[in-house]
DOTI-492178 format. One record per atom (N, C-alpha, C): residue number from 1; residue in three letters; atom name; x negated, y, z. Coordinates in steps of 0.001 Angstrom, whole numbers. Example, Ala and Ser with C-alpha at 12.3 -4.5 7.8 and 13.67 -1.06 7.14 Angstrom:
2
+-----+------+------+---------+---------+---------+
:  nr : rest : atom :      px :      py :      pz :
+-----+------+------+---------+---------+---------+
:   1 :  ALA :    N :  -13190 :   -5690 :    7800 :
:   1 :  ALA :   CA :  -12300 :   -4500 :    7800 :
:   1 :  ALA :    C :  -13200 :   -3300 :    7800 :
:   2 :  SER :    N :  -12850 :   -2250 :    7080 :
:   2 :  SER :   CA :  -13670 :   -1060 :    7140 :
:   2 :  SER :    C :  -12900 :      30 :    7870 :
+-----+------+------+---------+---------+---------+
This chain:
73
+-----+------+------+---------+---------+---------+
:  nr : rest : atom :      px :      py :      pz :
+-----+------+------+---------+---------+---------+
:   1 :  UNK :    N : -219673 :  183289 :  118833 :
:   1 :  UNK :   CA : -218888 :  183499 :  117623 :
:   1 :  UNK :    C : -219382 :  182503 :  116587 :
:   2 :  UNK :    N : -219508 :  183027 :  115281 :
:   2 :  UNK :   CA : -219874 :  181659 :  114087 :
:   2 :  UNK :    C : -221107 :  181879 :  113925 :
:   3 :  UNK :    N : -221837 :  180963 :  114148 :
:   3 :  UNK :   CA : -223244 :  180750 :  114317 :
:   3 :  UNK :    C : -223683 :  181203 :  112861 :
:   4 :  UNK :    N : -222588 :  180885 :  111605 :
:   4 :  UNK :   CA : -223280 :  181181 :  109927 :
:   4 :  UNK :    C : -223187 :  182649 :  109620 :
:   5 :  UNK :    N : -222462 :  183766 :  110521 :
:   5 :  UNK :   CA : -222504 :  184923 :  110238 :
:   5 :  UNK :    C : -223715 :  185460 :  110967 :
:   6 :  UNK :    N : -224916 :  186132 :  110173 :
:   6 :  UNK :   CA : -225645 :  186743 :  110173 :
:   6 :  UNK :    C : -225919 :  187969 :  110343 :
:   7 :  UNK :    N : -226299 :  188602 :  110886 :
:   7 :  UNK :   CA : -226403 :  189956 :  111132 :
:   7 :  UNK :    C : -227024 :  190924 :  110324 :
:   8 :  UNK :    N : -225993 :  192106 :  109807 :
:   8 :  UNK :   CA : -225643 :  192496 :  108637 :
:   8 :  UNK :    C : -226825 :  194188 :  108290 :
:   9 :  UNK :    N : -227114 :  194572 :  109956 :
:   9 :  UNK :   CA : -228051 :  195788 :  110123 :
:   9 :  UNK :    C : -229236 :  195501 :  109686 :
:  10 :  UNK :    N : -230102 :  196794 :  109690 :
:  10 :  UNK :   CA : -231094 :  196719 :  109558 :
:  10 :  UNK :    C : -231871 :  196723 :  111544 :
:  11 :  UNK :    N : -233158 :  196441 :  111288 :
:  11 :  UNK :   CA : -233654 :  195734 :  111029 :
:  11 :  UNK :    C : -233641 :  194393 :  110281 :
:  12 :  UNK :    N : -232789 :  194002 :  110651 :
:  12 :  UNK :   CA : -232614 :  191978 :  110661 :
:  12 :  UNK :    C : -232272 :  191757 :  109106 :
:  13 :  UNK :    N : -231713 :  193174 :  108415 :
:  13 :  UNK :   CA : -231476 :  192928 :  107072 :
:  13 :  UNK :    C : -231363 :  193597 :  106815 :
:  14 :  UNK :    N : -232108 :  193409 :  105100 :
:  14 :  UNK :   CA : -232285 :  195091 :  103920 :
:  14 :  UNK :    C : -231556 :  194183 :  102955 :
:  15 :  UNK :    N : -230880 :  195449 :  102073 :
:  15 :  UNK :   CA : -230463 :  195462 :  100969 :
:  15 :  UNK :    C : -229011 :  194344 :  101190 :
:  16 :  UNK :    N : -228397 :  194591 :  102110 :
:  16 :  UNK :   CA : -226978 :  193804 :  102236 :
:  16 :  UNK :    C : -226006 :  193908 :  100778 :
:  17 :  UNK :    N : -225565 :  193083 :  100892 :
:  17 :  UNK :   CA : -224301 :  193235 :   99186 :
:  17 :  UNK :    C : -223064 :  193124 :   99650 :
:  18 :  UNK :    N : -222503 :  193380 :   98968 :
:  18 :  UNK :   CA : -220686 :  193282 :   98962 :
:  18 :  UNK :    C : -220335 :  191609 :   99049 :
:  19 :  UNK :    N : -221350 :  190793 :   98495 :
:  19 :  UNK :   CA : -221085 :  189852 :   98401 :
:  19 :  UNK :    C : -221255 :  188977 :  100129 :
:  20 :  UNK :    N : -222399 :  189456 :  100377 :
:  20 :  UNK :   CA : -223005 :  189230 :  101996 :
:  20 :  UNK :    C : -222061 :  189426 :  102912 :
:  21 :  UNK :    N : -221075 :  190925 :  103190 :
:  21 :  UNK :   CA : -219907 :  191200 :  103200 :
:  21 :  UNK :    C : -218912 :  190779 :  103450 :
:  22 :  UNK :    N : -218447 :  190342 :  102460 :
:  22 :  UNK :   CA : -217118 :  189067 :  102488 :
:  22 :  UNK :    C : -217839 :  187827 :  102887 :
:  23 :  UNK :    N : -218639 :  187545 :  102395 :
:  23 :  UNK :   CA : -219158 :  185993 :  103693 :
:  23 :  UNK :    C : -218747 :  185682 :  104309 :
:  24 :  UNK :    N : -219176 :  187396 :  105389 :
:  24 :  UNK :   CA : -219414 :  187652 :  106717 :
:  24 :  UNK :    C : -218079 :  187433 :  106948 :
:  25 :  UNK :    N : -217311 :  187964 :  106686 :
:  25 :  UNK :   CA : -215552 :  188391 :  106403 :
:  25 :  UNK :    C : -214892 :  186813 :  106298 :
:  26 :  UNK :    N : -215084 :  186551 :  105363 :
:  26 :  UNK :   CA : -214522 :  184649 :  105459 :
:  26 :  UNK :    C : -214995 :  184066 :  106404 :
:  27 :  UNK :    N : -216290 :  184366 :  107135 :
:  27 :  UNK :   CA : -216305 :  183395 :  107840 :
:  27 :  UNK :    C : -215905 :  183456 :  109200 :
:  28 :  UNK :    N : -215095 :  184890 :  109209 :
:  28 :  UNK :   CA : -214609 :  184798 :  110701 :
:  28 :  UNK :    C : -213041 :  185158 :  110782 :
:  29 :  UNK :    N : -212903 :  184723 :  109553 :
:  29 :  UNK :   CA : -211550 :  184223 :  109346 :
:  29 :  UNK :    C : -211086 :  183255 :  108994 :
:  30 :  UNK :    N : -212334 :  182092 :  108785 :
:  30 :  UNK :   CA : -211950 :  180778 :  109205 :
:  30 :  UNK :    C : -212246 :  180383 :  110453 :
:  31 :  UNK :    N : -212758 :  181075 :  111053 :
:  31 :  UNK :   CA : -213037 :  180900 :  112293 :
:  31 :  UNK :    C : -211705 :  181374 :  113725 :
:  32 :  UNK :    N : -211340 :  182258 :  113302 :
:  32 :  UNK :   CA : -210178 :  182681 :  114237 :
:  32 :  UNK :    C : -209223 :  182123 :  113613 :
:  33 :  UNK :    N : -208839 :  181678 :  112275 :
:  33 :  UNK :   CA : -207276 :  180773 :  111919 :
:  33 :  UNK :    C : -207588 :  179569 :  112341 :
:  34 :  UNK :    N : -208857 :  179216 :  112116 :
:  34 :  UNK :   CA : -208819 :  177992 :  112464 :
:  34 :  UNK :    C : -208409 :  176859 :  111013 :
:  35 :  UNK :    N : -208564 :  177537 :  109533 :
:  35 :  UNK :   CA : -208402 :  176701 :  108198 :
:  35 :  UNK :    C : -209540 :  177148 :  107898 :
:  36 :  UNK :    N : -210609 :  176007 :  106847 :
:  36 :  UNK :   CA : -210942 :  176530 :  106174 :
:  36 :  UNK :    C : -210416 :  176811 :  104734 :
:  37 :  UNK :    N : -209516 :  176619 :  104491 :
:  37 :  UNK :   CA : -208725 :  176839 :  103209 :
:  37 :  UNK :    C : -207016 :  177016 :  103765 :
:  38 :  UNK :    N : -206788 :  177902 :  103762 :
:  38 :  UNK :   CA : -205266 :  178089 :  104275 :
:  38 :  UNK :    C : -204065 :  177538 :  103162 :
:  39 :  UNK :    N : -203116 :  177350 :  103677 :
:  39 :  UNK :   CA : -202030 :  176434 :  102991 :
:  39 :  UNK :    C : -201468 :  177258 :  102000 :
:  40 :  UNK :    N : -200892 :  177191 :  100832 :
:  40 :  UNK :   CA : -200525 :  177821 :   99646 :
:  40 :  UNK :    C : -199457 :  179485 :  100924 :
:  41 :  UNK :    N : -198152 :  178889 :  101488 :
:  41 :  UNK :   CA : -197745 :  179788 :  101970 :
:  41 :  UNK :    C : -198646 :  180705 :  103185 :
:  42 :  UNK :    N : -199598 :  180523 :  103475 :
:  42 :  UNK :   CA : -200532 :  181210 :  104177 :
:  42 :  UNK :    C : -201540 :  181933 :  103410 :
:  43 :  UNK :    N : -202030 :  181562 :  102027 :
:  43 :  UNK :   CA : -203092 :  182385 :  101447 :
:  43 :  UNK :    C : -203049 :  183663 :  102003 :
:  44 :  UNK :    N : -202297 :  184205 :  101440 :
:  44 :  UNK :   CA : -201896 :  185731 :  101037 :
:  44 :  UNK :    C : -202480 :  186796 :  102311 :
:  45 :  UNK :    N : -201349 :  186017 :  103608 :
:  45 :  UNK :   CA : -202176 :  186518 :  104321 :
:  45 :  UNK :    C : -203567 :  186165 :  105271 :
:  46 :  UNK :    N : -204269 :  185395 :  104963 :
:  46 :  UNK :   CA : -205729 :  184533 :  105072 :
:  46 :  UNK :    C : -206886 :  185938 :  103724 :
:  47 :  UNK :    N : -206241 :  186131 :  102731 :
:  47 :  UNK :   CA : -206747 :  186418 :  101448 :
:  47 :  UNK :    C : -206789 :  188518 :  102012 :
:  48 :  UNK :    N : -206096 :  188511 :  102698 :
:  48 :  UNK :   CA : -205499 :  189748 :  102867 :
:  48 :  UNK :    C : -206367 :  190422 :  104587 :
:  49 :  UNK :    N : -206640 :  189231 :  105239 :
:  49 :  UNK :   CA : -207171 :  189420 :  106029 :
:  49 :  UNK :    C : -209179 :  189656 :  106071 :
:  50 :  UNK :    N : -209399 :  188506 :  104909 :
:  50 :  UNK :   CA : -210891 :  188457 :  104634 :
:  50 :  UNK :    C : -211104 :  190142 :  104184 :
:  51 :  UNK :    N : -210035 :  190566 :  103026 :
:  51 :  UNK :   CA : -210330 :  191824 :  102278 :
:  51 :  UNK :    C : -210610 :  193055 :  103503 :
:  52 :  UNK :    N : -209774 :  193455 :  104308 :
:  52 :  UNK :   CA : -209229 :  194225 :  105390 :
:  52 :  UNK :    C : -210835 :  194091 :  106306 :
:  53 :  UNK :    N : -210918 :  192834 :  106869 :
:  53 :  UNK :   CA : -212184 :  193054 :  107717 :
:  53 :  UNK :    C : -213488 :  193333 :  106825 :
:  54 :  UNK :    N : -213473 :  192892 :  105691 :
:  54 :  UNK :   CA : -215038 :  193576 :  104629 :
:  54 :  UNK :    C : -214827 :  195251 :  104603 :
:  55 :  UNK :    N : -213711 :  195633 :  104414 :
:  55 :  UNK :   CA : -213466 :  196992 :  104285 :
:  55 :  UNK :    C : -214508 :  197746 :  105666 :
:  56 :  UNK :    N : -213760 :  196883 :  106756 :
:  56 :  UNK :   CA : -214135 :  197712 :  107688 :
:  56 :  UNK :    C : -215618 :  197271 :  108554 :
:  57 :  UNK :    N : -216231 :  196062 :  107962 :
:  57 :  UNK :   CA : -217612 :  195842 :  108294 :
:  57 :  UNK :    C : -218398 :  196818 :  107261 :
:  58 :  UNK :    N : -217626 :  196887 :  106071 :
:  58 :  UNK :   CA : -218932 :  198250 :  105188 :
:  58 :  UNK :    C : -218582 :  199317 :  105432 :
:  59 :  UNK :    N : -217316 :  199567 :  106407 :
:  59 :  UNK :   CA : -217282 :  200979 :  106919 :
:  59 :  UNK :    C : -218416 :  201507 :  108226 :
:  60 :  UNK :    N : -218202 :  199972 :  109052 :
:  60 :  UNK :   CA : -218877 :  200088 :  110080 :
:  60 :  UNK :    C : -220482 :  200409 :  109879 :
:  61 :  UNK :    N : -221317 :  199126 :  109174 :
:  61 :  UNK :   CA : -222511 :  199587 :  108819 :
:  61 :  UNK :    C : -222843 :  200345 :  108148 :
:  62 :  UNK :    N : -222257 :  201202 :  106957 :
:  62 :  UNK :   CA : -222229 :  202691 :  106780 :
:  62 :  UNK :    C : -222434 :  203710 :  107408 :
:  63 :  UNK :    N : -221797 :  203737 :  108811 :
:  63 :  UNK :   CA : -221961 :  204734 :  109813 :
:  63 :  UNK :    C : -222572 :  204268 :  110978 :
:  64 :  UNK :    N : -223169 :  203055 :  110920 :
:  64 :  UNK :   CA : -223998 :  203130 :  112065 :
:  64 :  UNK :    C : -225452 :  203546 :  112001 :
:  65 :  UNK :    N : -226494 :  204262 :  113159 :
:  65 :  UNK :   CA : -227707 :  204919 :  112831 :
:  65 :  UNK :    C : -228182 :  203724 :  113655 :
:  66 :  UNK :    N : -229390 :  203331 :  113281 :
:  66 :  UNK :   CA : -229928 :  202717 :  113798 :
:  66 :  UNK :    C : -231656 :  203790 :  114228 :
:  67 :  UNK :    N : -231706 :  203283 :  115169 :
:  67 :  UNK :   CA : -233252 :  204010 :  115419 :
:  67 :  UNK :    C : -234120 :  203504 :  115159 :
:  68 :  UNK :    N : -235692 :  204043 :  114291 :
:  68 :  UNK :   CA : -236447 :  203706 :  113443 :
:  68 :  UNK :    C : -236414 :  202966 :  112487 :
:  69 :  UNK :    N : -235481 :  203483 :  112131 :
:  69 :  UNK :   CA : -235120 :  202536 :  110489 :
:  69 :  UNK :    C : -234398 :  203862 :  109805 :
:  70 :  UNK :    N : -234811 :  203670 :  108511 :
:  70 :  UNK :   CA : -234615 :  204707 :  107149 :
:  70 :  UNK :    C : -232715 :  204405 :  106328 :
:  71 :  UNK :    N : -232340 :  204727 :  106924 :
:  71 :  UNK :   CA : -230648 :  204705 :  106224 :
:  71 :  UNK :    C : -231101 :  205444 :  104763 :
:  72 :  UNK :    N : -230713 :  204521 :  103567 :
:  72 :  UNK :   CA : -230771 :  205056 :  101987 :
:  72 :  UNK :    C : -229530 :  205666 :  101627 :
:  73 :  UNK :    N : -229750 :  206955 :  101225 :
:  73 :  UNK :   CA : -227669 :  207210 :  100812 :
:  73 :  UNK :    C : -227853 :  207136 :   99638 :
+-----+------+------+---------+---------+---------+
């Protein structure tokens, strides 16, 4: 996959941000369109797609348990 997306759990990482997030999110949606800047009539949905997968990467690491590691609520 994209070698610049980093892995977002713990161990490998504390204190993730919203910002870390969408990164993660842009960068694998320039990676599967294949733009890194999509064409004026493509934003929207390029812009629409980054939002949609952050949603559901802070849904995902939200609910994942990891073993021996301290989840903060």
């Amino acid at each position: 996959m994209c070698r610049s997306i980093k892995t977002l759990r713990p161990p490998y990482a504390d204190d993730v941000t919203d910002d870390d997030i969408r990164a993660a999110a842009l960068q694998y949606v320039r990676k599967i369109s294949g733009f890194r800047a999509p064409a004026p009539h493509n934003a929207q949905a390029f812009d629409r797609a980054v939002e949609e997968i952050a949603q559901s990467t802070a849904a995902l690491l939200a609910s994942l348990e990891v073993r021996g590691s301290r989840r903060s609520a």
